[in-house]
N, C-alpha and C positions, 0 to 999 in steps of 0.2 A: 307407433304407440310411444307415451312418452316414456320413458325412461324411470322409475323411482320407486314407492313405496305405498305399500296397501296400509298398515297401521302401524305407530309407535311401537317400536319394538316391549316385550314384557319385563323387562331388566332393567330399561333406562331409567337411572334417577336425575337428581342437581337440575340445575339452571338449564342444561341444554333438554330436557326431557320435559319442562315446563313449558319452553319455547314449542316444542313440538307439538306440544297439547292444543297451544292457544290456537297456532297455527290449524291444525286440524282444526280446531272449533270455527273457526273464521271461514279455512273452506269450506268446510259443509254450510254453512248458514249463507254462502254466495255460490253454493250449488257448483263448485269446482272438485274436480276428479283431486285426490291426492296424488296422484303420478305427477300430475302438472306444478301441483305448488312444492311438492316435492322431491323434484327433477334433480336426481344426483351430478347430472355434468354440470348443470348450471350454477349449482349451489356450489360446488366443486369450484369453477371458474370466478364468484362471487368471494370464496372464502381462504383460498388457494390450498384447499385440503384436496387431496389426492382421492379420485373418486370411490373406490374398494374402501378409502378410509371412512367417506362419509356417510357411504351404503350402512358400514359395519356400525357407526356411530348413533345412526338413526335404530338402527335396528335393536341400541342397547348394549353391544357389544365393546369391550373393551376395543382402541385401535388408536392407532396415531403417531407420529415419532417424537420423541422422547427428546433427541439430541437437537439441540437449537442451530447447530449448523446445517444438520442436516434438512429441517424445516425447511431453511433460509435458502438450501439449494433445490427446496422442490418446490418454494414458491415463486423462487425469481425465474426459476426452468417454466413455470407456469404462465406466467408475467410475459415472460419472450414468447410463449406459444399463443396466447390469448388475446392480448392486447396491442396489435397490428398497428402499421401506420395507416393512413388513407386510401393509398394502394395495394394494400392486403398483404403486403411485405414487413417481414419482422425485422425491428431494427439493428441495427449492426454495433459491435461493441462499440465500435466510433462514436454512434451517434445516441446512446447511454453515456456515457463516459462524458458528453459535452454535455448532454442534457445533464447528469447530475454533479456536473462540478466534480469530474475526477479524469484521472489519465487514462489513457485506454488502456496501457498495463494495470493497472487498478482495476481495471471492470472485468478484464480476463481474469486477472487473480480469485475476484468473486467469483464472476461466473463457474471456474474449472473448479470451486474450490480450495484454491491455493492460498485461499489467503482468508483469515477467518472476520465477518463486518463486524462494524462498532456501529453504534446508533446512529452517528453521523451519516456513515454509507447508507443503513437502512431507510431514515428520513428523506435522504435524496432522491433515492431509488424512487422509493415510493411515490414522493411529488412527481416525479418524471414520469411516472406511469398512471397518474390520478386516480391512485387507489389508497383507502382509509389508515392514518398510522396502524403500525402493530401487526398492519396486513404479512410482513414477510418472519414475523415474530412470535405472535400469538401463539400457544398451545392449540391443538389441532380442535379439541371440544369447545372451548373457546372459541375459537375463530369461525364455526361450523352455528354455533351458537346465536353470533354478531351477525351473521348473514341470515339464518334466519327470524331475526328481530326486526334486520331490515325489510323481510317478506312482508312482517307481519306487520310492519305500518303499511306498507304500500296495500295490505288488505285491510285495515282497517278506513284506508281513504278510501278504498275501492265501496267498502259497505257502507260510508259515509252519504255514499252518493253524490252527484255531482254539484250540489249546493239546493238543489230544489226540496231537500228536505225539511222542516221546520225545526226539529231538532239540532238537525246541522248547521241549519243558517245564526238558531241560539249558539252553539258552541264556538263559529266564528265571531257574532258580534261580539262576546262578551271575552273573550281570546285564551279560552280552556282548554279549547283540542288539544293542547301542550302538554297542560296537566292529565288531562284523559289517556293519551296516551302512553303515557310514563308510567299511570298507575296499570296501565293494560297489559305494561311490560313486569311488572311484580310475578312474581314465580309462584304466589298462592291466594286465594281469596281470603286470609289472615291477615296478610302484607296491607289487601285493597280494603278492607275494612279498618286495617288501623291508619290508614289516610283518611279514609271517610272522619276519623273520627277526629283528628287533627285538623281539617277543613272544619268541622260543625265547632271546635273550639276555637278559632280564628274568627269563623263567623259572630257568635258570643260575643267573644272578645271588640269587637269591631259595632255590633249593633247598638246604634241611636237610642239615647235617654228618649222614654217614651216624652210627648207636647204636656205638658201643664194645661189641664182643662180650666179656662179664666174661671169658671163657675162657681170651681172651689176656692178662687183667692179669696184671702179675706179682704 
């Protein structure tokens, strides 16, 4: 059984508690279980929040750490657990340290702690790991947040369907799924109605002086 959560917790508010909604909305309208779209390890693994953190997060509850160094040593701890070589082997400070343009004292020093990063280290890291800036930075609801936004495109391409739709085939011709999406990420139907409404003034704005009927020239 998977692993997560039966509903939004009653307490959650802000952005990450919007996120959750949509998300819920999405799976139920593609007849997915919430355990599944909302699978604590994996979200966990996606966002580099600590799992107990992202249980409690979802659920509304206060949680997360606070201290920026401390984050940055439970996500790069994360990063060396999750993110393998080929061979299912985790890399060696060695071959961090050359992947991200530093010494290998340098990578020890992060690693144990011993030494506190600067954006530069975190930038590298991250490139060497092909995970999104901000990944070993971010505040914990934040970051728990971003990952599931990213569910929730990857469910809204899922309900798009695979192109055979008509709807969908309009939203690629005309190249709006961009804009669709974006507005789908807005955190209330206030937000999506005041674009609706900034589109129909653009449109306005934009629409062809009606033809001159010859009929009427003189």
């Amino acid at each position: 059984m998977t692993d997560g959560f039966s509903v939004p917790g009653p307490t959650a508010t802000g952005p990450l508690a919007a996120s959750v909604a949509r998300v819920t909305e999405l799976a139920d309208k593609l007849g997915m279980s919430h355990g599944e779209v909302f699978d604590v390890q994996k979200l966990s693994e996606a966002s580099g929040v600590p799992v107990d953190v992202v249980r409690a997060l979802l659920e509304g509850r206060a949680a997360g750490e606070p201290d920026l160094q401390a984050r940055f040593l439970q996500r790069f701890n994360l990063l060396r657990r999750t993110r393998l070589k080929p061979n299912g082997r985790r890399y060696t400070q060695q071959e961090i340290a050359d992947g991200a343009g530093m010494s290998r004292q340098q990578a020890g020093a992060l690693i144990n702690g011993d030494r506190r990063p600067t954006m530069e280290h975190c930038d590298a890291i991250q490139r060497f790991f092909k995970v999104h800036a901000g990944f070993l930075t971010a505040d914990d609801a934040d970051a728990l947040d971003g990952a599931l936004r990213r569910t929730e495109q990857r469910l809204l391409q899922d309900y798009a369907g695979d192109g055979g739709d008509p709807l969908e085939r309009l939203l690629q011709d005309h190249g709006v799924r961009g804009i669709a999406w974006r507005a789908a990420q807005l955190p209330s139907d206030k937000h999506r109605d005041k674009v609706t409404e900034w589109l129909d003034m653009l449109l306005e704005s934009v629409k062809p002086a009606p033809d001159t009927d010859p009929s009427t020239e003189p």
